[in-house]
C-alpha positions, 0 to 999 in steps of 0.5 A: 070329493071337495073339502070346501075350498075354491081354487083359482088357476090363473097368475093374471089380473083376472084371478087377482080380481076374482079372489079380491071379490070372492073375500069381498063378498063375504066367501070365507072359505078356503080360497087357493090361487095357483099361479105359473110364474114367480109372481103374484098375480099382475096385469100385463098392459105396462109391460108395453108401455111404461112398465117397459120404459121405467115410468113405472114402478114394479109394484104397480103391476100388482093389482093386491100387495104382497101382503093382501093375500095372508091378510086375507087367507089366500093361499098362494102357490106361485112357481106351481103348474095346474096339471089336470083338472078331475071333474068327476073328483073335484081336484086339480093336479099341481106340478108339484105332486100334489092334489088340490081338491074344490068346491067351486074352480075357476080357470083364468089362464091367459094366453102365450105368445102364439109362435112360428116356425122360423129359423134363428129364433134360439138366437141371443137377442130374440125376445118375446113379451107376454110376461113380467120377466120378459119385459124386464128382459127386453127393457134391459136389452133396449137400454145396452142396445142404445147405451152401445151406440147402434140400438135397432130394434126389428119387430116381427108383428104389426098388432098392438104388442109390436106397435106399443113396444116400437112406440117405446123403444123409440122413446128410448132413441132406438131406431125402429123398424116393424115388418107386418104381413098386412097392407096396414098395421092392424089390419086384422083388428081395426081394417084399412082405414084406422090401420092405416091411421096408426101407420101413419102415426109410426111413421112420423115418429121415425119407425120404418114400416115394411108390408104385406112382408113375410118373415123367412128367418132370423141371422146372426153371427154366432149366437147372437141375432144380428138381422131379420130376412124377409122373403122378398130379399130384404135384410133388415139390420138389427141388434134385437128382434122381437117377435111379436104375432099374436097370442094362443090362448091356454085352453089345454087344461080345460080341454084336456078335462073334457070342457067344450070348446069353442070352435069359432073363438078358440075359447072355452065354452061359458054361459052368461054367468061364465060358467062352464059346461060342468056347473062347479068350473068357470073361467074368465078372461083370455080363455072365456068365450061368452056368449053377448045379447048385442051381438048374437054370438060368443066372442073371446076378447084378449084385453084388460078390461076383459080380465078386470071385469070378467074376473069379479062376475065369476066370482059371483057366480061362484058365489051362485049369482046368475046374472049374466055377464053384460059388459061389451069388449073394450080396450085401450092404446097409448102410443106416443101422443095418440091414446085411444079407447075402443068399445064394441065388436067386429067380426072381421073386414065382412062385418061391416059396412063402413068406417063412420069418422067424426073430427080429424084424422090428421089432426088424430082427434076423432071418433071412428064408428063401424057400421053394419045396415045403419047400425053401429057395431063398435066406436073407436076414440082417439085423443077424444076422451070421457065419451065411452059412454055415449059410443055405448049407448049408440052401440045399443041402438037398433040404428043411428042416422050417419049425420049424428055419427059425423057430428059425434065430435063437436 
């Protein structure tokens, strides 16, 4: 049986978040924070962007200080594996040996680097970034690859992680080249037409773009990485290699405990008010998969605003709120000079229609609309700011006339 404690498993921004609301909202009950890694809970988009540059001091990852959490009677067991979940028991297995019991459990725990098989991935010099110590990690290796003199970085991925770490190290004067399955970069997430917008922007600044291009293996000389090898015989010289393919997220605890997964999202199964299919779990984050009114289906969004916002409503429902989780996926880039913030939904390259443009793709200023039957499923802003919430509004309309998308950027 539970002693009355919640416990929250999860080193991210949406168990920080979570802890902070439970004591905010008066919960003075035992509270316990299971995290994997070293650290205390942080948040991940620095690791990236300036983080990764040095523009940002280690402690601004912290969403809550060192101190917050013994100021507030959070226990806080870093280094520490949740093994198994007991539902029947109310417990949580630790890596240590030790048992946790609970009263109320929320699992927030992220996702891992998705990884392929690909020879030479053992190599020194191979990197992968999806935590604080990886980024220190590559951060380190980029400044001795430029400080040596050669400095290439090759980067297997065209999603947002390889695009933001090419903007990097190019800010470092390394010279970059980025190898992506699709026609365009970030195909899969923004289709063609603003995929092809971020190509664009890639190629200006100097990073050589390889397509439509698959990866057959990582060479070196001894144990250090020196190229990247793509199946139509191009050798991409290199002194690093990050791979960077997506993200899996961490759903074996819950399914191992007999949670429903979601088949569609790959995500755990969560109602309105995140909780799970046993009334005293929830979870929040990377692995919530929650179903949305506006869309009519569960979606699973591996973003920050989703672990900043997800993170507080669980811990209300915790708490025993019901109301249900109302925010519409979100998240953001900053690349070079194009900064950009993306509101909404898109199943894939059937779930729309058209790509609706207000302002300039040349000038990268505009606000781009995804369109399905004359309405607007998700609007994208680049170098277009303080508008999030007019793209909202529009999104939550049964239809919106083309003319007033085109003339949204005035």
């Amino acid at each position: 049986m539970s002693a009355g404690r919640h416990v929250v498993v999860g080193g991210g921004l949406a168990a920080a978040k979570a802890v902070e609301t439970l004591r905010d909202e008066g919960y003075d009950g035992g509270l316990t924070v299971v995290a994997r890694e070293p650290h205390r809970p942080y948040e991940r988009p620095p690791l990236s962007k300036d983080y990764l540059r040095g523009e940002a001091e280690r402690e601004s990852v912290f969403p809550l200080s060192a101190d917050w959490y013994a100021e507030h009677d959070v226990e806080l067991l870093t280094e520490t594996e949740a093994s198994a979940v007991d539902l029947a028991g109310r417990s949580v297995a630790l890596s240590d040996g030790r048992t946790l019991p609970y009263e109320k459990l929320l699992l927030a725990t992220g996702s891992d680097p998705r990884r392929i098989p690909l020879p030479g991935l053992d190599l020194d010099g191979v990197h992968e970034l999806r935590t604080l110590d990886d980024s220190d990690a590559l951060a380190t290796a980029l400044r001795a690859a430029h400080d040596g003199g050669a400095g290439r970085l090759a980067i297997v991925g065209d999603g947002w992680i390889g695009l933001e770490v090419a903007a990097s190290a190019r800010s470092f004067g390394l010279d970059v080249t980025v190898i992506g399955l699709g026609t365009h970069p970030l195909e899969r997430v923004l289709g063609p037409e603003m995929g092809e917008l971020y190509g664009q922007v890639h190629t200006d600044h100097g990073v050589h773009l390889h397509r439509r291009a698959q990866v057959t293996g990582i060479s070196g000389e001894g144990r250090r990485a020196t190229g990247v090898d793509i199946a139509d015989g191009t050798h991409v010289d290199t002194d690093l290699v990050l791979v960077a393919v997506g993200a899996v997220p961490n759903v074996a605890l819950a399914r191992d405990a007999g949670l429903a997964l979601d088949s569609a999202t790959g995500g755990v199964v969560a109602s309105a008010t995140l909780q799970t299919t046993d009334p005293d779990v929830f979870v929040a984050g990377d692995i919530a998969s929650v179903p949305t009114a506006r869309y009519g289906r569960s979606v699973r969004v591996e973003h920050w605003a989703t672990a900043l916002n997800q993170g507080p409503h669980a811990a209300r429902a915790m708490l025993g709120a019901t109301d249900p989780y109302p925010e519409l996926p979100y998240f953001f880039s900053d690349q070079y000079d194009v900064g950009m913030e993306y509101l909404g939904f898109v199943a894939g390259p059937d779930a729309y229609d058209e790509v609706v443009v207000s302002g300039s793709v040349p000038d990268r200023e505009l606000v781009a609309f995804w369109v399905k039957d004359g309405r607007v499923e998700a609007g994208m802003a680049v170098n277009v700011w303080d508008r999030m919430e007019d793209v909202k509004a529009l999104i939550h309309r049964d239809a919106v006339d083309r003319a007033e998308l085109e003339s949204f950027v005035g």
